[in-house]
C-alpha positions as CSV (number, residue, x, y, z in Angstrom):
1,X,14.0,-27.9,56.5
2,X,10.9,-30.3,57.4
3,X,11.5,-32.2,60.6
4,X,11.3,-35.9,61.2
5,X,8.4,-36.5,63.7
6,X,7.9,-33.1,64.7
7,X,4.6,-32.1,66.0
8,X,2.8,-30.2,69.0
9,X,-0.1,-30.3,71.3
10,X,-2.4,-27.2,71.2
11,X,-3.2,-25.4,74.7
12,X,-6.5,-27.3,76.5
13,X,-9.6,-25.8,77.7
14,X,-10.7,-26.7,81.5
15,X,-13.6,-28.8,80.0
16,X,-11.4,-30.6,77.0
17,X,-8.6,-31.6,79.5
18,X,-10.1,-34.8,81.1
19,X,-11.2,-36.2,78.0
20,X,-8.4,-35.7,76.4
21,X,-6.4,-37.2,79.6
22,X,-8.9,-40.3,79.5
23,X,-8.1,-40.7,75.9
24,X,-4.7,-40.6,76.1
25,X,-4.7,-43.6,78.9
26,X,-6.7,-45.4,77.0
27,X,-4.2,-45.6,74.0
28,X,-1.0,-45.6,76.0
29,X,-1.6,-48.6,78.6
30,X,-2.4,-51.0,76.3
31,X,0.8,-50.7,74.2
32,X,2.7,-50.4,77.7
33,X,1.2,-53.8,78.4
34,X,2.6,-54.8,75.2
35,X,5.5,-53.6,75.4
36,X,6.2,-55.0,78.9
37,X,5.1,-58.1,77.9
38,X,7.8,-58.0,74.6
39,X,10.5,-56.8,77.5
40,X,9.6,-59.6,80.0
41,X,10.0,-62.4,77.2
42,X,13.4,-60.8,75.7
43,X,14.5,-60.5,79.6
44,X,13.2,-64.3,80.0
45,X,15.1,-65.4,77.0
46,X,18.4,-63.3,78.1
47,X,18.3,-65.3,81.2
48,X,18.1,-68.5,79.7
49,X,20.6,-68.7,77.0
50,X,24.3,-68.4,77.5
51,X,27.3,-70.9,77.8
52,X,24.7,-73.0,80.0
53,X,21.4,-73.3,78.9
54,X,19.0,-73.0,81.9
55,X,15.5,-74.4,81.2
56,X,12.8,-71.4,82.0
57,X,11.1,-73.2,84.6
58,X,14.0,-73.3,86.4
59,X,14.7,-69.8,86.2
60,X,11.4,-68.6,87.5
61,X,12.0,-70.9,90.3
62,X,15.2,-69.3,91.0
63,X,13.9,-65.6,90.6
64,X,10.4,-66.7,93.2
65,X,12.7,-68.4,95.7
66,X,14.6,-64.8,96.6
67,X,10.8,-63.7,98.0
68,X,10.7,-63.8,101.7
69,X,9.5,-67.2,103.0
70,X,9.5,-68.8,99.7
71,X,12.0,-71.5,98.5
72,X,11.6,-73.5,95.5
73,X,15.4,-74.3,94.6
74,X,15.6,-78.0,96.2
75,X,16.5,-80.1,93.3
76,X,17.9,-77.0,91.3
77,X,21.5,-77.2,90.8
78,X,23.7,-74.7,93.0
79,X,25.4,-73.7,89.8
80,X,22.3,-73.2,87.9
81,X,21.2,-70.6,90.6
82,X,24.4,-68.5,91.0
83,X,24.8,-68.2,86.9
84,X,21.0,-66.2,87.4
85,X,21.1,-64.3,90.6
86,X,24.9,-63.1,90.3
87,X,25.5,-63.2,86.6
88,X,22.5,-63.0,85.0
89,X,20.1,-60.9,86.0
90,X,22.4,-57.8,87.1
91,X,23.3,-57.9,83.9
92,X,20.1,-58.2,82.5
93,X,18.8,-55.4,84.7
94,X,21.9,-53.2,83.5
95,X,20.9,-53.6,79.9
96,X,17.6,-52.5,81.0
97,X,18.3,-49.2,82.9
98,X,20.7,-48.2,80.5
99,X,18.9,-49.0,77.3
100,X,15.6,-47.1,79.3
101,X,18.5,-44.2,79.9
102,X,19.8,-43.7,76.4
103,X,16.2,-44.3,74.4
104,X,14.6,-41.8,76.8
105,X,17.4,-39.3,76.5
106,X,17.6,-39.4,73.1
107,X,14.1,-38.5,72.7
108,X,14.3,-35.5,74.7
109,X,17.4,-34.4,72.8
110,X,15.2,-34.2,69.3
111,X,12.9,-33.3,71.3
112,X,14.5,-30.0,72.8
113,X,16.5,-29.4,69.5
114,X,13.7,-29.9,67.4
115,X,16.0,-32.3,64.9
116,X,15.0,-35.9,64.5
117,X,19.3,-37.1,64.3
118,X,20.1,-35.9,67.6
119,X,21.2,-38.8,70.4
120,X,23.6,-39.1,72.9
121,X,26.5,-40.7,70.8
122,X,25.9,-38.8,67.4
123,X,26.0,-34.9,69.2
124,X,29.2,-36.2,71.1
125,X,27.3,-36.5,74.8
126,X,28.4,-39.9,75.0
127,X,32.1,-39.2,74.5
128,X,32.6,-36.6,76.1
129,X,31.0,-38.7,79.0
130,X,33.4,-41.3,78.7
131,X,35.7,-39.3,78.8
132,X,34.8,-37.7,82.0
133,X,34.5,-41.0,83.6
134,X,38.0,-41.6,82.1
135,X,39.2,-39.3,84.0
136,X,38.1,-40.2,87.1
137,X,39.4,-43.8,86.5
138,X,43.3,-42.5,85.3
139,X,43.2,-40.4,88.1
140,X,43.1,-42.7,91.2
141,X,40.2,-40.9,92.2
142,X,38.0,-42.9,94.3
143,X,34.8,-45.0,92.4
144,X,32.6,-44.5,95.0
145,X,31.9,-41.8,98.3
146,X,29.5,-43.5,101.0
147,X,28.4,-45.8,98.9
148,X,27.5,-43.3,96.0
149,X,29.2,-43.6,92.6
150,X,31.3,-40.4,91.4
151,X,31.4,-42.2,88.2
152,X,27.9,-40.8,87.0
153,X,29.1,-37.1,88.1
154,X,32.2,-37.2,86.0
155,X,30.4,-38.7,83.0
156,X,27.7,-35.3,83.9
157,X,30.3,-33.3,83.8
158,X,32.0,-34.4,80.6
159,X,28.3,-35.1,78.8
160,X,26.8,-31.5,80.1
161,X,29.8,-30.1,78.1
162,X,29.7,-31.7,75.1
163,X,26.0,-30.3,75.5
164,X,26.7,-26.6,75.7
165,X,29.7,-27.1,72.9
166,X,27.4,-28.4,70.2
167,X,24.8,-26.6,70.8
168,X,26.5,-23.2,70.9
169,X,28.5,-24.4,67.6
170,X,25.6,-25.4,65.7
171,X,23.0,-22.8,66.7
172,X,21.6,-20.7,64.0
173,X,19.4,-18.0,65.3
174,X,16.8,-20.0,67.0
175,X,17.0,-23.2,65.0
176,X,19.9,-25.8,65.1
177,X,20.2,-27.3,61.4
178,X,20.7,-31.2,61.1
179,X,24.6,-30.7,59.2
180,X,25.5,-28.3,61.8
181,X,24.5,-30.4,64.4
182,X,26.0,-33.9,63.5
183,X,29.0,-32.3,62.0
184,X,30.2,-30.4,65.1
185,X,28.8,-33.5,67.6
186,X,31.1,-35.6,65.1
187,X,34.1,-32.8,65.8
188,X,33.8,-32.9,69.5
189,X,33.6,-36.7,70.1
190,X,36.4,-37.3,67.9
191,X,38.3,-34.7,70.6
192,X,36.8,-36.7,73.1
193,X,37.3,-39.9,72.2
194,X,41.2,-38.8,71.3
195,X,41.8,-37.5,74.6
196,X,40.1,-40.7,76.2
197,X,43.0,-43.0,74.4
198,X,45.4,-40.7,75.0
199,X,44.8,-40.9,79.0
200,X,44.3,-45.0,78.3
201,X,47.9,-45.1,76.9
202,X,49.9,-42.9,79.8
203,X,48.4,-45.4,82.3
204,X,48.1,-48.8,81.4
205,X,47.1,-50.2,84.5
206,X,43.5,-49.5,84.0
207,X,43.6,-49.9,80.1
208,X,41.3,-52.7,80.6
209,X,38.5,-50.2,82.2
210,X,39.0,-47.6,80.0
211,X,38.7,-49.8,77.1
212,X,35.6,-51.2,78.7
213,X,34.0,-47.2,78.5
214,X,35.0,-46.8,75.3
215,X,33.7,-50.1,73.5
216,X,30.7,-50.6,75.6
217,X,29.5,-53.7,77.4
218,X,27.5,-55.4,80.1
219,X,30.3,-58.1,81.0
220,X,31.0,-56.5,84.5
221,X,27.5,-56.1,85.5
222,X,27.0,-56.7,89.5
223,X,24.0,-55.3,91.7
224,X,26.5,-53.1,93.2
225,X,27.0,-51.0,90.2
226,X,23.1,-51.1,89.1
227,X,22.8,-49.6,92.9
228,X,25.4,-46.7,91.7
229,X,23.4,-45.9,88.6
230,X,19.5,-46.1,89.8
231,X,20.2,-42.7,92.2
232,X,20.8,-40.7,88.9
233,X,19.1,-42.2,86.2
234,X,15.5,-42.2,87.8
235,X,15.2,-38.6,89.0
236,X,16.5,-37.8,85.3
237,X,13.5,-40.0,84.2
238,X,11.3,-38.8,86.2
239,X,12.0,-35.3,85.0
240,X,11.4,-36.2,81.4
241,X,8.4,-38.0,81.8
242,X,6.9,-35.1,83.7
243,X,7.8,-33.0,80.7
244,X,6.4,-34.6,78.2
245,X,3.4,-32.3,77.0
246,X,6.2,-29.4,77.7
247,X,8.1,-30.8,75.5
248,X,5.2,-31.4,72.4
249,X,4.9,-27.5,72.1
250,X,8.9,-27.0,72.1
251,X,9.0,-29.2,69.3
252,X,7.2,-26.9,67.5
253,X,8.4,-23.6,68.4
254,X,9.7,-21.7,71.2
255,X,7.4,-18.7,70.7
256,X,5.0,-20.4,70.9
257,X,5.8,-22.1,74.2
258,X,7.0,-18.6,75.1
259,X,3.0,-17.4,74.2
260,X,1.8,-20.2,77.0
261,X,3.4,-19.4,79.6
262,X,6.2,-21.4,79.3
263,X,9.5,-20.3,80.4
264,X,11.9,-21.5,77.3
265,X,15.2,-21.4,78.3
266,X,14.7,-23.0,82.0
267,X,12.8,-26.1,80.3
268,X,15.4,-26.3,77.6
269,X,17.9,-25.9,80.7
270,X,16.1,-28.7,82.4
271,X,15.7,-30.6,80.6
272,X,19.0,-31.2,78.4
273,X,20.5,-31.4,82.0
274,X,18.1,-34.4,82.8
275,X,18.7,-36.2,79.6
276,X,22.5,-35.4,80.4
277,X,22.4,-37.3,83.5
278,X,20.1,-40.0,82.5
279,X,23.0,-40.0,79.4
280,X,25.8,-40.1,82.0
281,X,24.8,-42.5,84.1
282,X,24.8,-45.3,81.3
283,X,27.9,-44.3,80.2
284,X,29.6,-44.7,83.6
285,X,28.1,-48.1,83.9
286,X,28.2,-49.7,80.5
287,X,30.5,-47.3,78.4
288,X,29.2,-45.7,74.9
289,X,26.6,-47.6,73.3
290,X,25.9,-46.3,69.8
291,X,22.4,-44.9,68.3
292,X,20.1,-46.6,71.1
293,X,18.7,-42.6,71.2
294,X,18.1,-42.4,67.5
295,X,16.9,-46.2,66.7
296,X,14.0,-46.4,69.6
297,X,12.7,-43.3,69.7
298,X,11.9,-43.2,65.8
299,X,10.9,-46.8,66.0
300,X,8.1,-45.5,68.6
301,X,7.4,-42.3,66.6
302,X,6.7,-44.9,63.4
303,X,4.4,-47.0,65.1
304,X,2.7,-44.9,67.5
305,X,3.0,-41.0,66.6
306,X,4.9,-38.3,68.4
307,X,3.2,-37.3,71.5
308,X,5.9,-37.1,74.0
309,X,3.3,-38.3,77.0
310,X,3.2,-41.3,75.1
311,X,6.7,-41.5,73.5
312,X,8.5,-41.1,76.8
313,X,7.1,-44.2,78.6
314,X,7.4,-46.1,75.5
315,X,11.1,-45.6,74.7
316,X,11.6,-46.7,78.1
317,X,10.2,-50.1,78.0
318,X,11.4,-50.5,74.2
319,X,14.8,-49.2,74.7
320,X,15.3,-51.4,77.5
321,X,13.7,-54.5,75.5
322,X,16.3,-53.6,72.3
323,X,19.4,-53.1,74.7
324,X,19.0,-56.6,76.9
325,X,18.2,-58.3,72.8
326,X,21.6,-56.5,71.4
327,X,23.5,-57.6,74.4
328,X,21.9,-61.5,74.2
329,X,23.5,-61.3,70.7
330,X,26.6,-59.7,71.4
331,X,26.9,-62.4,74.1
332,X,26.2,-65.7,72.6
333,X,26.9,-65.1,68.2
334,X,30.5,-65.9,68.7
335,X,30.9,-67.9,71.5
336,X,32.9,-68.8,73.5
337,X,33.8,-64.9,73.1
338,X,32.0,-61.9,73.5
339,X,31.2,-59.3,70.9
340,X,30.9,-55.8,72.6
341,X,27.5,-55.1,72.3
342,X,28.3,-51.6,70.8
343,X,29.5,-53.3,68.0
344,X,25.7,-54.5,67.8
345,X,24.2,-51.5,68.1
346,X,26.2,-49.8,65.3
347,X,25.5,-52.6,63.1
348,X,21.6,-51.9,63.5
349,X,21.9,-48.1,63.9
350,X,24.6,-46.6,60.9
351,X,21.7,-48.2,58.5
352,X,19.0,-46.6,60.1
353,X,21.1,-43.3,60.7
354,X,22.3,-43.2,56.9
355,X,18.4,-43.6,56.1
356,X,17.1,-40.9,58.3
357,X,20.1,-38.8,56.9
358,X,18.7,-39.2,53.5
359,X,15.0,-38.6,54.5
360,X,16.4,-35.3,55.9
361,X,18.4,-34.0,53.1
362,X,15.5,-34.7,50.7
363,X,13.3,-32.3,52.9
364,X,15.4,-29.2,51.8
């Protein structure tokens, strides 16, 4: 079967591997400068519209005035200013990081399992996270320990074996086929997602937060809970991004990576872990949010090829930029209610899934 976006980076001489590095700079900041750009007007927008519409002047004078020894709020309406700082812009921020989480997990998922359908909701990885956050919040368990959310570490838990599940199930030798793949992730989340309800229903106190993880949604955003998921999801980041051309010659083919001195099974260890975490973490905060791993990083791939050291970075900023747009959408479409912004991203991803589906089945 061809693969979707599947490609590798041959090994480098001494004297190729600063040109190439230069090169490779020169391509990727200006479309991070794009791209940040794109994010900072969506984010500017987000903050802006709502039940109140805040003029954008305003809300740069708001955001400015929260630097030391500035203040530029005098004839801004109190109102005005707590709607941005403690509504707002958490929640913007949350969108962010957890749009950044999934994108860049996602990537490394097709990355690792060299099949372009693979993403944290369609393998099961974000069910079986919410379910091991569900868990925690049936239980009576504590949310927090000094100040550290046990949230994230449930959701690990539950997304690292969802992980090794589908992966031993749809293993063939040393490839894992796309049917396989999606048809056992399809299995296990449907477990997951039956237990979930099942624990939802035999305490109803906290059916309200449970239903929240399941459905998704940014509507109980506060800095408190950005500060529980930044302590996970960066060092997962971190770990991907520093993967990147690690992760171009797995995608090709693990004897070769084995043939360069790369030891297989502790990347591939690694590195699902990492993209586990980053996975976890935005469950535990914003619940399961649907094909944000399989829309962004293709969307990349189309436009700009797929070299991980540039595909990383770039699913970060765009996944965060598509995440904070969905969730303006979910938002303000019906209001005075809110859509859960899951609902959005399903709308914009079974398309897109249904066509990559079709692309792959014509490639046998």
């Amino acid at each position: 079967m061809k693969l979707i976006g599947r490609a590798a980076t041959p090994p480098l001489t001494a004297a190729e591997a600063p040109d190439v590095l230069r090169s490779l700079r020169g391509r990727l900041w200006p479309r991070m400068l794009g791209g940040l750009a794109a994010l900072a007007l969506i984010s500017t927008i987000s903050l802006a519209m709502g039940a109140a519409e805040i003029p954008i002047e305003d809300i740069v004078r708001i955001l400015l005035s929260h630097l030391p020894g500035v203040d530029m709020t005098a004839d801004v309406p109190a109102a005005w200013q707590t709607i941005v700082w403690d509504v707002r812009l958490p929640r913007v921020l949350l969108a962010g990081v957890v749009g950044a989480s999934l994108a860049m997990s996602g990537a490394t998922y097709q990355g690792v399992f060299r099949n372009p359908l693979a993403d944290p909701y369609l393998i099961g990885v974000a069910t079986g996270a919410a379910l091991g956050a569900t868990i925690v919040v049936v239980s009576g368990a504590p949310a927090s320990w000094n100040g550290v959310s046990l949230l994230p570490m449930a959701a690990f838990v539950g997304a690292i074996t969802s992980v090794v599940l589908v992966y031993g199930v749809a293993r063939v030798g040393n490839t894992v086929p796309v049917t396989t793949l999606i048809l056992a992730g399809v299995a296990l989340s449907s477990l997951a997602t039956a237990i979930t309800w099942f624990l939802m229903l035999q305490d109803t106190s906290n059916t309200l937060t449970v239903f929240s993880v399941v459905l998704g949604g940014f509507n109980t955003a506060t800095w408190t809970k950005i500060a529980w998921v930044l302590p996970y999801a960066v060092p997962a980041g971190v770990i991907m991004l520093l993967y990147g051309r690690t992760l171009n010659v797995l995608s090709l083919d693990e004897d070769q990576a084995r043939h360069l001195g790369v030891d297989v099974e502790r990347t591939k260890i690694l590195l699902l872990g990492a993209a586990s975490l980053a996975a976890a973490a935005a469950v535990s905060a914003a619940g399961t949010i649907a094909f944000v791993g399989l829309i962004v990083p293709h969307a990349v791939r189309l436009m700009w090829g797929p070299d991980n050291r540039q595909l990383l970075p770039m699913t970060i900023i765009l996944g965060a930029a598509f995440l904070i747009g969905a969730d303006l959408i979910a938002r303000t479409v019906d209001e005075p209610q809110e859509i859960p912004v899951g609902i959005i991203t399903a709308f914009c991803g079974v398309p897109f899934f249904l066509y990559l589906l079709r692309r792959a089945r014509g490639a046998y």
